[in-house]
DOBADREN-980234 format. One line per 2 residues: number of its first residue (from 0); their letters; for each residue x, y, z of C-alpha. Coordinates in pm, 1 decimal, decimal comma. Last residue first. Example, Ala and Ser with C-alpha at 12.3 -4.5 7.8 and 13.67 -1.06 7.14 Angstrom:
REM DOBADREN-980234
1 = SA = 1367,0:-106,0:714,0 ~ 1230,0:-450,0:780,0
***
This chain:
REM DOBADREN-980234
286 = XX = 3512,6:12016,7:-5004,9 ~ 3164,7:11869,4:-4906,2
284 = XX = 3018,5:11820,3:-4600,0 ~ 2984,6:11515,0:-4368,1
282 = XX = 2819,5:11471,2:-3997,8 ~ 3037,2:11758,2:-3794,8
280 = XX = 2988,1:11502,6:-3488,8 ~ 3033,7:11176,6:-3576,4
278 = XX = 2701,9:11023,5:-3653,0 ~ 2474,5:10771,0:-3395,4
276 = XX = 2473,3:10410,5:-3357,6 ~ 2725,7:10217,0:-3106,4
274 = XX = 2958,8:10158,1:-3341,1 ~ 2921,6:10453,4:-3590,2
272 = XX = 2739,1:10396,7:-3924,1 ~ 2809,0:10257,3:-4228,5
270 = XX = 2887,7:10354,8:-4591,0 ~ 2975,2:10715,2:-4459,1
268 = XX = 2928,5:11028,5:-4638,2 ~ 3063,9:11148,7:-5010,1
266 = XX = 3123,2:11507,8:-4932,9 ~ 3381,5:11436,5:-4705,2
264 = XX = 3534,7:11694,1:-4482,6 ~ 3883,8:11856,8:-4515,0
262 = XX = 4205,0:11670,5:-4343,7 ~ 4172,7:11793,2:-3994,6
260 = XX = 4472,2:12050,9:-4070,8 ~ 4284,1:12135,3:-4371,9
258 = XX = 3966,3:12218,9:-4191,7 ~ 4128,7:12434,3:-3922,8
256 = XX = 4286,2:12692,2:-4155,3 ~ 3983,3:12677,3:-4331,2
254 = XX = 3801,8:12780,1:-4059,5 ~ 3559,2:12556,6:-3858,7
252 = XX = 3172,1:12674,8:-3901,3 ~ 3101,6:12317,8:-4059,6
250 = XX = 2912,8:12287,2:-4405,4 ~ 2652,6:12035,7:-4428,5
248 = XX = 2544,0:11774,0:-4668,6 ~ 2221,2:11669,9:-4672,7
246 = XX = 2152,0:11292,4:-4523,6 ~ 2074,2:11034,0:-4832,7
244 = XX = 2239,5:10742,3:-4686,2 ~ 2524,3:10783,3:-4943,1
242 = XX = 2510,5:11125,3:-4913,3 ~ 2401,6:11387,7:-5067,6
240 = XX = 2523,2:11711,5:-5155,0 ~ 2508,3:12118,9:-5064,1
238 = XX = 2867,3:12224,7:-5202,9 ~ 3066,6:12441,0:-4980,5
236 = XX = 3355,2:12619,5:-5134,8 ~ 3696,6:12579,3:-4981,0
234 = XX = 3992,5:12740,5:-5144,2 ~ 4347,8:12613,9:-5068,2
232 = XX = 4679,9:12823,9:-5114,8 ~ 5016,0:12661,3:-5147,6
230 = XX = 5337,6:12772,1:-4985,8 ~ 5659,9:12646,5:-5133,3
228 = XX = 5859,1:12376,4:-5101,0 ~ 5944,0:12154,4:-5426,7
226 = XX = 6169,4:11828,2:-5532,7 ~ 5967,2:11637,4:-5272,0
224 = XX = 6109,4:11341,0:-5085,7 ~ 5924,6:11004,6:-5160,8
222 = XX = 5970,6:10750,8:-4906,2 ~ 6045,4:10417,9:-5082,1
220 = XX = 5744,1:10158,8:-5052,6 ~ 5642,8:9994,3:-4810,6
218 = XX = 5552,3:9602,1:-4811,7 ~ 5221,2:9506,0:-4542,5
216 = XX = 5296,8:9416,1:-4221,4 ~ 5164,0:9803,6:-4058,7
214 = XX = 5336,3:9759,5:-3716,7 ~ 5416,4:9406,9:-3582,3
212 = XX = 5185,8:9207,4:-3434,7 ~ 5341,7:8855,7:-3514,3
210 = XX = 5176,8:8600,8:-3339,0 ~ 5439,2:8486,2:-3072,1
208 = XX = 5312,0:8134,9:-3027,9 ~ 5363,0:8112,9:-2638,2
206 = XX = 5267,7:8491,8:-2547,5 ~ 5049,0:8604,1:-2805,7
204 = XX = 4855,5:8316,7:-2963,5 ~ 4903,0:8116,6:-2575,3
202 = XX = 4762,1:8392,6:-2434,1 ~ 4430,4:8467,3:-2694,3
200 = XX = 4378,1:8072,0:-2585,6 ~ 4369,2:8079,5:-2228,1
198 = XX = 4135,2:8417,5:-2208,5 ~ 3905,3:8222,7:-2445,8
196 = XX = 3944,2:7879,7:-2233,0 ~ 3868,5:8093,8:-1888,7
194 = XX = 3554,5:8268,3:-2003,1 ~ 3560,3:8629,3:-1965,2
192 = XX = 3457,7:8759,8:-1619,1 ~ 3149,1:8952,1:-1514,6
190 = XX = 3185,5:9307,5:-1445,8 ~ 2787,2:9318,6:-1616,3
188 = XX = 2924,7:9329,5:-1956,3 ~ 3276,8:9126,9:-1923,7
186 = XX = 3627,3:9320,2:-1841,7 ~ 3516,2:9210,4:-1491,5
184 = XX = 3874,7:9079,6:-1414,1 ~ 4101,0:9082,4:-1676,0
182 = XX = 4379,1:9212,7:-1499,3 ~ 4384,1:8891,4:-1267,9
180 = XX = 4390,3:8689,2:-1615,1 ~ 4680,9:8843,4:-1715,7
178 = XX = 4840,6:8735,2:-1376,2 ~ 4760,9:8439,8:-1396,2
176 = XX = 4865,5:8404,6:-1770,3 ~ 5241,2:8479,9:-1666,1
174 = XX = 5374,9:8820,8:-1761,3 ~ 5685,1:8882,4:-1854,9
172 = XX = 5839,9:9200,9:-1983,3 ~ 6034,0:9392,0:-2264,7
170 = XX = 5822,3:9298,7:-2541,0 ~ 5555,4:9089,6:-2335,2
168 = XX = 5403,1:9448,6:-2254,8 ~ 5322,4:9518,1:-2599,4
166 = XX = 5158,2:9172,2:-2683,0 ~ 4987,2:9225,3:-2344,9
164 = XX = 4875,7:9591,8:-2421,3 ~ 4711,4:9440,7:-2754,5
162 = XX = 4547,9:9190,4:-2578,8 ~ 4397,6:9390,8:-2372,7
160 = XX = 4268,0:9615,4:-2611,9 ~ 4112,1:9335,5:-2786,5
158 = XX = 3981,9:9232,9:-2476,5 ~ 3801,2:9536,0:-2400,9
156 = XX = 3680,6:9552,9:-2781,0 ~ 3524,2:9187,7:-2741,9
154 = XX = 3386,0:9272,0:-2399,7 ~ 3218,2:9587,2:-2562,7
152 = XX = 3072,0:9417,2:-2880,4 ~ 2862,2:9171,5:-2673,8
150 = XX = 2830,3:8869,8:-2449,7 ~ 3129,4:8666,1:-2551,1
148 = XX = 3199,2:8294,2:-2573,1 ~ 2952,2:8268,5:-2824,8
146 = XX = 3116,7:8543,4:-3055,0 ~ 3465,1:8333,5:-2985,8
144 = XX = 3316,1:8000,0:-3125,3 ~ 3121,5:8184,2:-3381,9
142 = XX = 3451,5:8292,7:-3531,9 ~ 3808,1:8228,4:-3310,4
140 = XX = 3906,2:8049,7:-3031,9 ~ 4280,4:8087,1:-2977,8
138 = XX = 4561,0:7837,3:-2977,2 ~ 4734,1:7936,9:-3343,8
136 = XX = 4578,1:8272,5:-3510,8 ~ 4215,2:8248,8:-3583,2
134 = XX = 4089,4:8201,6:-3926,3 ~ 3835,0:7941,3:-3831,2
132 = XX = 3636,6:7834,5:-4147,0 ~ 3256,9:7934,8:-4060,0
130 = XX = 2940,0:7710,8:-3915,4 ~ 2591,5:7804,1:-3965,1
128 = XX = 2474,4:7541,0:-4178,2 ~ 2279,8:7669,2:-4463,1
126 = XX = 1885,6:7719,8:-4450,3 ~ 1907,5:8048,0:-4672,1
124 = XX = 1805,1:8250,3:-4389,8 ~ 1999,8:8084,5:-4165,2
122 = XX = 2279,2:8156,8:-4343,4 ~ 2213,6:8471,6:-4390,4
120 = XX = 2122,9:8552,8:-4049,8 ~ 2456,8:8357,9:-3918,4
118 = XX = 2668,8:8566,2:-4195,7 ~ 2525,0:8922,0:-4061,6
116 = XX = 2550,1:8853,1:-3725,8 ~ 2947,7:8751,8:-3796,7
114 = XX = 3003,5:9025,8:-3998,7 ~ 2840,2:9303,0:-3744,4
112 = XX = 3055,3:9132,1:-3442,2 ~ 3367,9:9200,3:-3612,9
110 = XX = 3243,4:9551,8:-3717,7 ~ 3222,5:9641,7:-3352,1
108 = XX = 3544,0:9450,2:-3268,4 ~ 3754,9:9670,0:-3528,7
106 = XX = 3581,7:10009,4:-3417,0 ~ 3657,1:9944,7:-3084,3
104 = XX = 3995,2:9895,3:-3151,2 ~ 4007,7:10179,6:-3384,1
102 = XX = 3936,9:10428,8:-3117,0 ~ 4114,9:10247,5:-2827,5
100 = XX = 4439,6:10287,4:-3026,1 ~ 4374,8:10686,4:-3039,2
98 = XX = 4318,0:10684,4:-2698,6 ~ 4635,9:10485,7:-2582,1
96 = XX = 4837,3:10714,1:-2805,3 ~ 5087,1:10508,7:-2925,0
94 = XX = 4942,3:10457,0:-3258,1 ~ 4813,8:10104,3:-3394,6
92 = XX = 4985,6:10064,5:-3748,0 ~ 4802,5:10003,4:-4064,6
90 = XX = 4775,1:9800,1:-4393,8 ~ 4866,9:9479,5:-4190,3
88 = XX = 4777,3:9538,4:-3890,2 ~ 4396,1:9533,2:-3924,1
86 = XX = 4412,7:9167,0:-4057,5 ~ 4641,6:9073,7:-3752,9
84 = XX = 4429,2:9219,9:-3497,2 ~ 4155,1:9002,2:-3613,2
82 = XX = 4424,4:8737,0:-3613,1 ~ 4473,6:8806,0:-3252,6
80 = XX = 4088,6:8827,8:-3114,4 ~ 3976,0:8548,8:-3354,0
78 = XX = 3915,5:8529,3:-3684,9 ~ 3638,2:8381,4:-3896,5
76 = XX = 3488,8:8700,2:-4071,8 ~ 3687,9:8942,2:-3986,6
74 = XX = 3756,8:9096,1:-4355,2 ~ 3863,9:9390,5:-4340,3
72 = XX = 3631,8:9713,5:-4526,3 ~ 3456,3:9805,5:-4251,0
70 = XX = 3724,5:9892,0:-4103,9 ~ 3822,9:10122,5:-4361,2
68 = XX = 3530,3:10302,3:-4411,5 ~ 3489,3:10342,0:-4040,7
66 = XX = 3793,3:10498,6:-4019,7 ~ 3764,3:10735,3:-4317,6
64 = XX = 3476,9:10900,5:-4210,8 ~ 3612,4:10921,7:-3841,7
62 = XX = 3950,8:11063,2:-3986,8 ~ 3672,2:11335,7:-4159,4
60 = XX = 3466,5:11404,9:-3893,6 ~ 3793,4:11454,1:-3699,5
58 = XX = 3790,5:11254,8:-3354,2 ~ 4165,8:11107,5:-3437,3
56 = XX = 4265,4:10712,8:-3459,0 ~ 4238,3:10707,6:-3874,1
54 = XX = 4494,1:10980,7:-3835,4 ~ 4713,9:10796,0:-3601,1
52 = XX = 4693,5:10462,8:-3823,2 ~ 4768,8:10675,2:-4171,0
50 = XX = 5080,4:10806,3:-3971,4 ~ 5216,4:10469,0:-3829,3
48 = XX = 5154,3:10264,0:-4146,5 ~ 5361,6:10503,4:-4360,9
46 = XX = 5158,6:10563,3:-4696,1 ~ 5260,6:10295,5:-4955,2
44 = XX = 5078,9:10445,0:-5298,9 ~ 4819,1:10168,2:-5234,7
42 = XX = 4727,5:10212,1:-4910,5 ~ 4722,0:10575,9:-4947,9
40 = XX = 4444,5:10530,0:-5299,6 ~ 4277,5:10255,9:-5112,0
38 = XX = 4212,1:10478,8:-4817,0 ~ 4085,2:10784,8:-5033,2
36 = XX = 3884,7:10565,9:-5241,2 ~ 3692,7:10391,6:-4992,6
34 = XX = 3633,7:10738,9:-4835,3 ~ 3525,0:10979,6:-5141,9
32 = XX = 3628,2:11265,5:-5276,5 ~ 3845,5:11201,3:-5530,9
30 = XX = 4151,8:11146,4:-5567,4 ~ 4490,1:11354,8:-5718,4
28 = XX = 4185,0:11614,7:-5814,5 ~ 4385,7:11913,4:-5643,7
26 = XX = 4193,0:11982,7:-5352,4 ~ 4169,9:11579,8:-5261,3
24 = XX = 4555,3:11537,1:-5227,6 ~ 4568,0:11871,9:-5066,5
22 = XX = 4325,1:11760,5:-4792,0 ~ 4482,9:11407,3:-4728,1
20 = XX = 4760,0:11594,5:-4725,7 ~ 4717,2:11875,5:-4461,8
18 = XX = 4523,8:11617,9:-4243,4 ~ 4818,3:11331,7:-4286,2
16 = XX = 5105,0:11583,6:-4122,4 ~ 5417,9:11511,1:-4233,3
14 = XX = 5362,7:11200,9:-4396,5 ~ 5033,5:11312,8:-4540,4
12 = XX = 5311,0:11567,6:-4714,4 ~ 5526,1:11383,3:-4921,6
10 = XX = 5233,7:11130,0:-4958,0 ~ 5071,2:11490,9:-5171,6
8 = XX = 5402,6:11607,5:-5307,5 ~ 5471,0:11249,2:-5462,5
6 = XX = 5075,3:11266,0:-5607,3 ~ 5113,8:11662,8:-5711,6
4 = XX = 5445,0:11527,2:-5926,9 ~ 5273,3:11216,5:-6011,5
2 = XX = 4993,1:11472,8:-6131,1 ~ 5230,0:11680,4:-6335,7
0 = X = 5376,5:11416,0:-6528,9
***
């Protein structure tokens, strides 16, 4: 009884401010320490869309940690721009701050591209055709089709991005596909331009299909109001620990104070790295 009590008091308050309860959630042994199961653990209790989105979208160490994790975690193998969209929509919600959005939109086409180099490799590897079930949304080129349309990760993020804005924009707007298009221009590596039939297709998904978008699809459950306010009191001890690559923990020279609002810092580490290579700064430390 007393940890559904700590577990209602611990979504209570991730929904007020996600850092302060992702941290008190962890503090008091309602989940442990570690990415994959924080995420599944506020997926599966029915944390708002909106607020897990914007902390997943903050420079934290520990919304970073928990980012990745999660993205790495959908599986884009086969989609398009929209339906990749789709798949990341449905646990969570893209926040209105622009930055934020761009964040995990990078993130989502960076691990995009990973899958699909992964699958081709292994399939060649294995001498299997290398050809994938679409799971694009209707009218847009999706999987390899889409990867070989593209020259790299950062066309496929600027697109998804633009995309995104469109689907936004087309709430209250028009916009014709020429003039789309025109704000495409040089989006590509190089300022090149995307290819025609891609740009064509991710259009007709959003603006002639209406591929639903909507924020965090997935079935909420009841917002839990707690039965309790009081002050609570959180002590951080560092714990040197490794890794799941094997790096050393390390403690950051942020305040407590500081930490909790940021959501602590993991002592379990990454499964992947960041797009682009490189750690987030703060690497991980333990709680």
């Amino acid at each position: 009884r007393s940890r559904d009590v700590l577990q209602q008091l611990g979504v209570h308050l991730f929904h007020r401010s996600p850092g302060h309860g992702v941290a008190f959630l962890v503090a008091v042994g309602v989940v442990r320490d570690y990415p994959v199961e924080i995420n599944n653990f506020l997926i599966r209790v029915g944390a708002d869309p909106l607020r897990f989105g914007e902390f997943l979208g903050e420079e934290f160490p520990i919304a970073q940690t928990l980012r990745l994790e999660f993205l790495n975690s959908l599986p884009l193998l086969g989609t398009g721009v929209v339906s990749a969209l789709q798949v990341t929509l449905h646990e969570i919600a893209l926040p209105a701050d622009l930055l934020k959005a761009d964040r995990l939109l990078r993130g989502i086409a960076h691990f995009w591209w990973r899958q699909h180099e992964e699958e081709v490799a292994e399939r060649k590897q294995e001498g299997r055709a290398v050809e994938l079930p679409s799971a694009g949304a209707c009218g847009e080129l999706s999987g390899l089709a889409l990867q070989r349309g593209l020259l790299g990760t950062d066309a496929l993020h600027r697109l998804m991005f633009s995309s995104w804005m469109l689907h936004q924009w087309l709430k209250k707007h028009h916009m014709p596909l020429k003039e789309w298009v025109q704000l495409n221009t040089g989006i590509e590596s190089g300022t090149t331009d995307v290819p025609m039939h891609v740009q064509t297709g991710i259009y007709k998904a959003v603006a002639e299909h209406k591929a639903p978008l909507s924020l965090g699809q997935r079935m909420r459950k009841p917002v839990i109001e707690a039965d309790l306010e009081a002050w609570g009191y959180v002590q951080y001890a560092g714990r040197s620990q490794a890794s799941h690559d094997g790096d050393s923990a390390a403690w950051p020279s942020a305040t407590p104070r500081v930490l909790a609002a940021q959501g602590g810092v993991s002592s379990a580490g990454r499964s992947s790295p960041l797009p682009g290579g490189g750690n987030p700064p703060g690497g991980s430390a333990g709680t």
